[in-house]
N, CA, C and O atoms as a GROMACS GRO file, in nm:
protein
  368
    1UNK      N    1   7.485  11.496  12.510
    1UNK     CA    2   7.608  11.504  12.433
    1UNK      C    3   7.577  11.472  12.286
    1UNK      O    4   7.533  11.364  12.248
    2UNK      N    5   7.610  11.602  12.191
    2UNK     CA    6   7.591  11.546  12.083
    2UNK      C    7   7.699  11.402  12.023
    2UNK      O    8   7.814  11.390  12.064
    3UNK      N    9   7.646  11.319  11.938
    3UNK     CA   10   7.711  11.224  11.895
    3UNK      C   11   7.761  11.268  11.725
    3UNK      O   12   7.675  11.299  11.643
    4UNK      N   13   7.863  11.267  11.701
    4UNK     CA   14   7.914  11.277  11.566
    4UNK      C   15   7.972  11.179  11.472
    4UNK      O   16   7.971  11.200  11.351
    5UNK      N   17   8.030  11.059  11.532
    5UNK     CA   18   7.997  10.963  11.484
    5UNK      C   19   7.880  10.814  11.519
    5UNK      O   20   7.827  10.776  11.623
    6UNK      N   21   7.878  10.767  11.386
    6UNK     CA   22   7.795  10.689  11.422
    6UNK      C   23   7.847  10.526  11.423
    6UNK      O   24   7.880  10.464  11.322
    7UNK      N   25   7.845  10.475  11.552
    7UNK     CA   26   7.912  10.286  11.582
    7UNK      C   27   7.797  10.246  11.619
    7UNK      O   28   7.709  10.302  11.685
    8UNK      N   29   7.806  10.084  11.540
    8UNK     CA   30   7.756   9.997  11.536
    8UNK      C   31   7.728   9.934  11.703
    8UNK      O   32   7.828   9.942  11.774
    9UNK      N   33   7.599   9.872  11.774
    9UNK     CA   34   7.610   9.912  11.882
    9UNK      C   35   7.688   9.760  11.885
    9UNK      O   36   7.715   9.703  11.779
   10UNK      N   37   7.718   9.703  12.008
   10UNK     CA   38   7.790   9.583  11.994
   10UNK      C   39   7.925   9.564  11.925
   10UNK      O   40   8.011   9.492  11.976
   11UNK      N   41   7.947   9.632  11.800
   11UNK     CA   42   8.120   9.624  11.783
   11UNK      C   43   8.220   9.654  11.845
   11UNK      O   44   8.264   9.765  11.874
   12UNK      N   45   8.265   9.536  11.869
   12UNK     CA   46   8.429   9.532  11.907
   12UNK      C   47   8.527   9.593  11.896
   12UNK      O   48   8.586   9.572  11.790
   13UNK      N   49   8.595   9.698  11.995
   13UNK     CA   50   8.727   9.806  11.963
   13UNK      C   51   8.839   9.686  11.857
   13UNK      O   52   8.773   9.582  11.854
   14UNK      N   53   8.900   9.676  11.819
   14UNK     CA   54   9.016   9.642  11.723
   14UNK      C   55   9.101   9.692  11.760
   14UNK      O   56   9.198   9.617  11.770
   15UNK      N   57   9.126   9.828  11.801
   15UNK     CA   58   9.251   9.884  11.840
   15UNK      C   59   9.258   9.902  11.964
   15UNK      O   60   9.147   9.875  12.011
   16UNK      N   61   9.365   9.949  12.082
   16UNK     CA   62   9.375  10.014  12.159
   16UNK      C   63   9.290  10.121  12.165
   16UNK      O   64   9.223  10.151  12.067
   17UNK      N   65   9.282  10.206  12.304
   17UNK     CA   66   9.184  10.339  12.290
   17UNK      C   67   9.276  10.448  12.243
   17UNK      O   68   9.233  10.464  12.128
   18UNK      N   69   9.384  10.542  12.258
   18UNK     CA   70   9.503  10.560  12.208
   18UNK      C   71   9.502  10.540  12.052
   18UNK      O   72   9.496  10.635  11.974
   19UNK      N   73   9.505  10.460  12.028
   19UNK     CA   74   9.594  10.369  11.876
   19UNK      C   75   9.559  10.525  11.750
   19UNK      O   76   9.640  10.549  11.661
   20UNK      N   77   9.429  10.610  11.772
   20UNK     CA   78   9.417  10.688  11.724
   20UNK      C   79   9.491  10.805  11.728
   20UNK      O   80   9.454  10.898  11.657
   21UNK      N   81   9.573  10.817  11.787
   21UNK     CA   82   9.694  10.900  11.790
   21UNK      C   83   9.818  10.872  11.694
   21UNK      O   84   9.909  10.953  11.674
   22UNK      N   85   9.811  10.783  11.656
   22UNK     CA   86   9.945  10.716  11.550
   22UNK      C   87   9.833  10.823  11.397
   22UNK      O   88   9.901  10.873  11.308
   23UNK      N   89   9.702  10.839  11.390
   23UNK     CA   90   9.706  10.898  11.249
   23UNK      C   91   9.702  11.076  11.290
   23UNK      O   92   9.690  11.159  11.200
   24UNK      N   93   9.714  11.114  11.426
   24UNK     CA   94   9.736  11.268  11.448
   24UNK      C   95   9.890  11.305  11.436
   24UNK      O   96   9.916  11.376  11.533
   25UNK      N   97  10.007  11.284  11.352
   25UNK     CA   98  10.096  11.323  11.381
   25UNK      C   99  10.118  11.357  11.231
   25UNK      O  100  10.061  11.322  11.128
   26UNK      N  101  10.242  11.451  11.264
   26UNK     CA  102  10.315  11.527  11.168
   26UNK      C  103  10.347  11.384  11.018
   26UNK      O  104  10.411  11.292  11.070
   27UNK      N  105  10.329  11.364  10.916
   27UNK     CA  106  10.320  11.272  10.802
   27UNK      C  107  10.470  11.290  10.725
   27UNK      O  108  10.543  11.202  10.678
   28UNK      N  109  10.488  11.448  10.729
   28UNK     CA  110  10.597  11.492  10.679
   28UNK      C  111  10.602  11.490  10.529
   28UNK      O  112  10.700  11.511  10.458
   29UNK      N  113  10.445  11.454  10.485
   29UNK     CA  114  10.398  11.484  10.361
   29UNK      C  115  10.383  11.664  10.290
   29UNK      O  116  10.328  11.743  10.367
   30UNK      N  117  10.408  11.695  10.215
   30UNK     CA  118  10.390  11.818  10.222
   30UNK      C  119  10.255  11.830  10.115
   30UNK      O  120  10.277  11.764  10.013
   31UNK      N  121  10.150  11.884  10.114
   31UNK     CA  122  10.035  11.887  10.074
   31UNK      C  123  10.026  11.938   9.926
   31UNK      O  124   9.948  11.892   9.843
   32UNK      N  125  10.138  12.064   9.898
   32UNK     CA  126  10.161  12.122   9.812
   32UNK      C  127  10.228  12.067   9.703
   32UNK      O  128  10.225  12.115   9.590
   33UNK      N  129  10.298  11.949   9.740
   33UNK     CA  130  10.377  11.869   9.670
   33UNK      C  131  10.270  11.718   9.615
   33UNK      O  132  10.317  11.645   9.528
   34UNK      N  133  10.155  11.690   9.664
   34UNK     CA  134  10.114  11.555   9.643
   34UNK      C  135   9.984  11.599   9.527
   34UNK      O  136   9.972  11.698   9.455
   35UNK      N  137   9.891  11.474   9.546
   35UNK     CA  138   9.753  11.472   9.451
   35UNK      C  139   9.629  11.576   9.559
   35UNK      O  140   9.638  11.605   9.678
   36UNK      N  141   9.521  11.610   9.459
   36UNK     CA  142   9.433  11.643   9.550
   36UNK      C  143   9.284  11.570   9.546
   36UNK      O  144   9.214  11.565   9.445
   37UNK      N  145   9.250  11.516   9.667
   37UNK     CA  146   9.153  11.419   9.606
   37UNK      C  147   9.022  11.474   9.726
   37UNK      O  148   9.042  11.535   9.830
   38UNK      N  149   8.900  11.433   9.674
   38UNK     CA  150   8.767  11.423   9.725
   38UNK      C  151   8.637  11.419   9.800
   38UNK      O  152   8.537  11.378   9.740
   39UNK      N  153   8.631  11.452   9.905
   39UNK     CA  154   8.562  11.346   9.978
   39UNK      C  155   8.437  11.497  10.025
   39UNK      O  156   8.452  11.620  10.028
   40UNK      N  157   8.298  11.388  10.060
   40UNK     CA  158   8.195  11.470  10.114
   40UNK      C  159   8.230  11.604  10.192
   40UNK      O  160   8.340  11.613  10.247
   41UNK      N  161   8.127  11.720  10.199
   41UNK     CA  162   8.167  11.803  10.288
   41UNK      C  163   8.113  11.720  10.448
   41UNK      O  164   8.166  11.773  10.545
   42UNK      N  165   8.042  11.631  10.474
   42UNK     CA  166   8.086  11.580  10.602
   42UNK      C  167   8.149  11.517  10.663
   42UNK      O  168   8.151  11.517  10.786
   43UNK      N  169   8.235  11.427  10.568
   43UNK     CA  170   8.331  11.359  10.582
   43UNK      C  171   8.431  11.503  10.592
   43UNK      O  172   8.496  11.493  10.696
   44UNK      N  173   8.456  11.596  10.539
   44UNK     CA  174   8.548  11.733  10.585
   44UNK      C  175   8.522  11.727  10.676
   44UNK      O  176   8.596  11.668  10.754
   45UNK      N  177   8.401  11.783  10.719
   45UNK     CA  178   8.369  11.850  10.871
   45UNK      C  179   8.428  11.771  11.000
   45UNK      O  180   8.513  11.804  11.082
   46UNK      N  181   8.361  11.674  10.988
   46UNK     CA  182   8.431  11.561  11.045
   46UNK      C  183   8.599  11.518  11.086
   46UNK      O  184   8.654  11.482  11.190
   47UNK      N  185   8.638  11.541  10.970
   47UNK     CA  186   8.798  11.496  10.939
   47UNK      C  187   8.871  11.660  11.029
   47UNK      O  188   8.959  11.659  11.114
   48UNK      N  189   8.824  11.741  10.994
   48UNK     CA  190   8.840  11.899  11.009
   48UNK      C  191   8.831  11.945  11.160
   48UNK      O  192   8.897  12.036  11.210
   49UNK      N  193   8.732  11.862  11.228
   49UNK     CA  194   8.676  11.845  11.370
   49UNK      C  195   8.776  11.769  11.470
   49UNK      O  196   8.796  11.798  11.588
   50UNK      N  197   8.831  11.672  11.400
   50UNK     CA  198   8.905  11.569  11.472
   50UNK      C  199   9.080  11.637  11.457
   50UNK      O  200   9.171  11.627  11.539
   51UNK      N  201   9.080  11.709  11.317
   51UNK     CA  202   9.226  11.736  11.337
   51UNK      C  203   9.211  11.871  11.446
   51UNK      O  204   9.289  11.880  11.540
   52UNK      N  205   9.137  11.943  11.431
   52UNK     CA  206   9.154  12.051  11.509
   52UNK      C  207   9.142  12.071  11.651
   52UNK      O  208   9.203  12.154  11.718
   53UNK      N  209   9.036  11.967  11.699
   53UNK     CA  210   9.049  11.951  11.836
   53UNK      C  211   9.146  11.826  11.894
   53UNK      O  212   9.178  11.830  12.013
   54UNK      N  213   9.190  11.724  11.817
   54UNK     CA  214   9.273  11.659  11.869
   54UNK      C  215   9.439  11.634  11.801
   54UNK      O  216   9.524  11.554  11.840
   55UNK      N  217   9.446  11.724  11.699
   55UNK     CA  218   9.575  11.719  11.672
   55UNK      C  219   9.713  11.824  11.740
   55UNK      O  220   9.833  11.814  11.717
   56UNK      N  221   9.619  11.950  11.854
   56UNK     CA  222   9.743  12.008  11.926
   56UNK      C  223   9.830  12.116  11.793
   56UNK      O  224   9.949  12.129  11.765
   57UNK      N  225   9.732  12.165  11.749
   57UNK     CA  226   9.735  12.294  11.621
   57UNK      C  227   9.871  12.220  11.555
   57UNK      O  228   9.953  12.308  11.528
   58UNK      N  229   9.921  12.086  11.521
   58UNK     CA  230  10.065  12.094  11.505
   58UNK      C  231   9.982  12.001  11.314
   58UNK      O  232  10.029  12.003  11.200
   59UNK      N  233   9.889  11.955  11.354
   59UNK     CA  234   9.853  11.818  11.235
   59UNK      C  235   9.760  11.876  11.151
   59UNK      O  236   9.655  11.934  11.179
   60UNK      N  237   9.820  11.851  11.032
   60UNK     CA  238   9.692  11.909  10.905
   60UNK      C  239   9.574  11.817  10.806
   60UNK      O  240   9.620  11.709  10.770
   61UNK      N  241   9.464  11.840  10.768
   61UNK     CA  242   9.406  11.756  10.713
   61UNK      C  243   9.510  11.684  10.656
   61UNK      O  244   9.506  11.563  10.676
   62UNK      N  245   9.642  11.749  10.560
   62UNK     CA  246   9.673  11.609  10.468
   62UNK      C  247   9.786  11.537  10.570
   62UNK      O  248   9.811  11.424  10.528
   63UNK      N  249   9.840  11.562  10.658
   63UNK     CA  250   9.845  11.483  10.724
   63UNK      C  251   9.796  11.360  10.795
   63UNK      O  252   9.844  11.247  10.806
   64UNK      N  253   9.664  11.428  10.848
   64UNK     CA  254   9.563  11.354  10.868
   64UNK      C  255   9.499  11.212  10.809
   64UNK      O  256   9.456  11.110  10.862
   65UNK      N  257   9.516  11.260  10.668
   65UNK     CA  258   9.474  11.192  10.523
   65UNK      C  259   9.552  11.077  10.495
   65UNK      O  260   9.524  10.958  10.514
   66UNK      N  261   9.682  11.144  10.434
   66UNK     CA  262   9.827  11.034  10.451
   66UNK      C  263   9.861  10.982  10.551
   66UNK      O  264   9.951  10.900  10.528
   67UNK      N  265   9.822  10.989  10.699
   67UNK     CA  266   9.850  10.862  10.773
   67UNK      C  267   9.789  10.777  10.763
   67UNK      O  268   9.837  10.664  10.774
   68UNK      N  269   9.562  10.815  10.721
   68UNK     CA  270   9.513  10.695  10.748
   68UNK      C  271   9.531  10.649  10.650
   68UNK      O  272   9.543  10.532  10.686
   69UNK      N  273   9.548  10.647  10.510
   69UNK     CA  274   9.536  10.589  10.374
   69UNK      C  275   9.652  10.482  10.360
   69UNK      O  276   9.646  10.368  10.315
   70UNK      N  277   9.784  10.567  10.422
   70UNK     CA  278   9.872  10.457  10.451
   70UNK      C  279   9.877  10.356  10.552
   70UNK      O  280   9.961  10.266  10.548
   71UNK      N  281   9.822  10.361  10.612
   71UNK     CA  282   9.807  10.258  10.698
   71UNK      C  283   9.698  10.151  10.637
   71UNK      O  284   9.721  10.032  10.617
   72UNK      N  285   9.593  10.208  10.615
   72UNK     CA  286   9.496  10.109  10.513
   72UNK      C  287   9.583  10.035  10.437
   72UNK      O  288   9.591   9.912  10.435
   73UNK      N  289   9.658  10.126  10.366
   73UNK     CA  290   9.735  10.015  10.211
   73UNK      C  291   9.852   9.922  10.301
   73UNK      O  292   9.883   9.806  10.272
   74UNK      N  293   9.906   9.994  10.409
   74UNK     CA  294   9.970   9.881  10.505
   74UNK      C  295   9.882   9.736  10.526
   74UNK      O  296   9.896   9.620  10.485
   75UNK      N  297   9.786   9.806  10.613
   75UNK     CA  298   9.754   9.665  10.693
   75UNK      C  299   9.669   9.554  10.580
   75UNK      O  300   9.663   9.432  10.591
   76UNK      N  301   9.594   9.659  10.449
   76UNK     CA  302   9.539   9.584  10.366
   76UNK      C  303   9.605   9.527  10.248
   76UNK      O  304   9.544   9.501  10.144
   77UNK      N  305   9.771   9.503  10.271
   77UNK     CA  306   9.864   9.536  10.164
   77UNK      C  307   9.835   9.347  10.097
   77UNK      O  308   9.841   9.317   9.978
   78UNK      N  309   9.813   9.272  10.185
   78UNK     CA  310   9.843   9.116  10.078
   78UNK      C  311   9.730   9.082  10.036
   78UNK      O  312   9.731   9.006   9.940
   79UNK      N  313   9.586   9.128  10.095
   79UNK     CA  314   9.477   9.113  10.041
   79UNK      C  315   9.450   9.182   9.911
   79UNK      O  316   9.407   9.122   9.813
   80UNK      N  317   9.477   9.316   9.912
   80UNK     CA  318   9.486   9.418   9.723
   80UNK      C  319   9.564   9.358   9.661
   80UNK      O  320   9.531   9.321   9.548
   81UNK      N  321   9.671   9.333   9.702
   81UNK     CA  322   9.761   9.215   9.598
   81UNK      C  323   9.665   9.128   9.533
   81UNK      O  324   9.618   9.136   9.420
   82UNK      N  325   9.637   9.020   9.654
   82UNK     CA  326   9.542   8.915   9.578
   82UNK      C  327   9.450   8.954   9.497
   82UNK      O  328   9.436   8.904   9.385
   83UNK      N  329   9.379   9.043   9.543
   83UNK     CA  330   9.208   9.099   9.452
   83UNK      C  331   9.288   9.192   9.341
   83UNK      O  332   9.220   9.188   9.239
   84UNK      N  333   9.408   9.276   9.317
   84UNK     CA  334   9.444   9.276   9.193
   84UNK      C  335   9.508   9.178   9.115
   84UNK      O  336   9.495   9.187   8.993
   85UNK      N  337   9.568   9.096   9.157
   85UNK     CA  338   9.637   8.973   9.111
   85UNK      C  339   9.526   8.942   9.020
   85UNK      O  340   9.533   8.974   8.901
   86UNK      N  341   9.427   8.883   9.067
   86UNK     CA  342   9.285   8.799   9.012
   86UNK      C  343   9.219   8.909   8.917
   86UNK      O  344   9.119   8.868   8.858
   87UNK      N  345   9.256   9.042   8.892
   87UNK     CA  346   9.202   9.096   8.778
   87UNK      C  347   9.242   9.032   8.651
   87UNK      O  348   9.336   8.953   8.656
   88UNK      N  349   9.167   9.062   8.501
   88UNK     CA  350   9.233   9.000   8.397
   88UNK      C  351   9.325   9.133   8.319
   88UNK      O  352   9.278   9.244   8.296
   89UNK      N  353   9.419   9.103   8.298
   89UNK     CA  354   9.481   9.228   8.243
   89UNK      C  355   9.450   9.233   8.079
   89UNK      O  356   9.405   9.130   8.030
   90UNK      N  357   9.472   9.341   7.996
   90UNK     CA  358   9.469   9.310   7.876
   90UNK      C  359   9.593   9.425   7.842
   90UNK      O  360   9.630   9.524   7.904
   91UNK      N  361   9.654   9.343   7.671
   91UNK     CA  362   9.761   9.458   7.626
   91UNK      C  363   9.670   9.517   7.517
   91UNK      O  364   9.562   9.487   7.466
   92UNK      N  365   9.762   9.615   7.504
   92UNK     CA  366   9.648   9.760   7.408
   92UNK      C  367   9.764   9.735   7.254
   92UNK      O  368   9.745   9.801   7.152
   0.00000   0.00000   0.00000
């Protein structure tokens, strides 16, 4: 079986097995309407691989995209606070 991603051997699931289904759904973002941003062509392939065989033709990369990013800024929401808090600001 080829392997396509690569885990650490010994790490601990964090989520449910499932839980990866909360970033395959409809975002209700519309793609045409937002930013367009970056990432490796294997990080595509990848991202491209996972929506197409496990999103049920209904979920699109930016779907895909905008669930996980929001959920990051969710669950990482009081820690970026702090680490921007502690930046020094300056006025222009």
């Amino acid at each position: 079986m080829t392997q396509y991603f690569n885990h650490q051997k010994g790490k601990e699931m964090r989520r449910k097995k499932n839980d990866y289904r909360a970033f395959l759904k409809k975002s209700g973002f519309k793609a045409r309407e937002g930013k367009q941003v970056s990432i490796s062509k294997e990080t595509h392939d990848k991202v491209a691989m996972i929506v197409r065989w496990l999103g049920d033709g209904e979920v699109t990369m930016a779907d895909f995209t905008e669930n996980v990013v929001s959920e990051f800024l969710r669950t990482h929401r009081d820690e970026l606070n702090r680490m921007l808090n502690a930046v020094p600001r300056i006025d222009l």
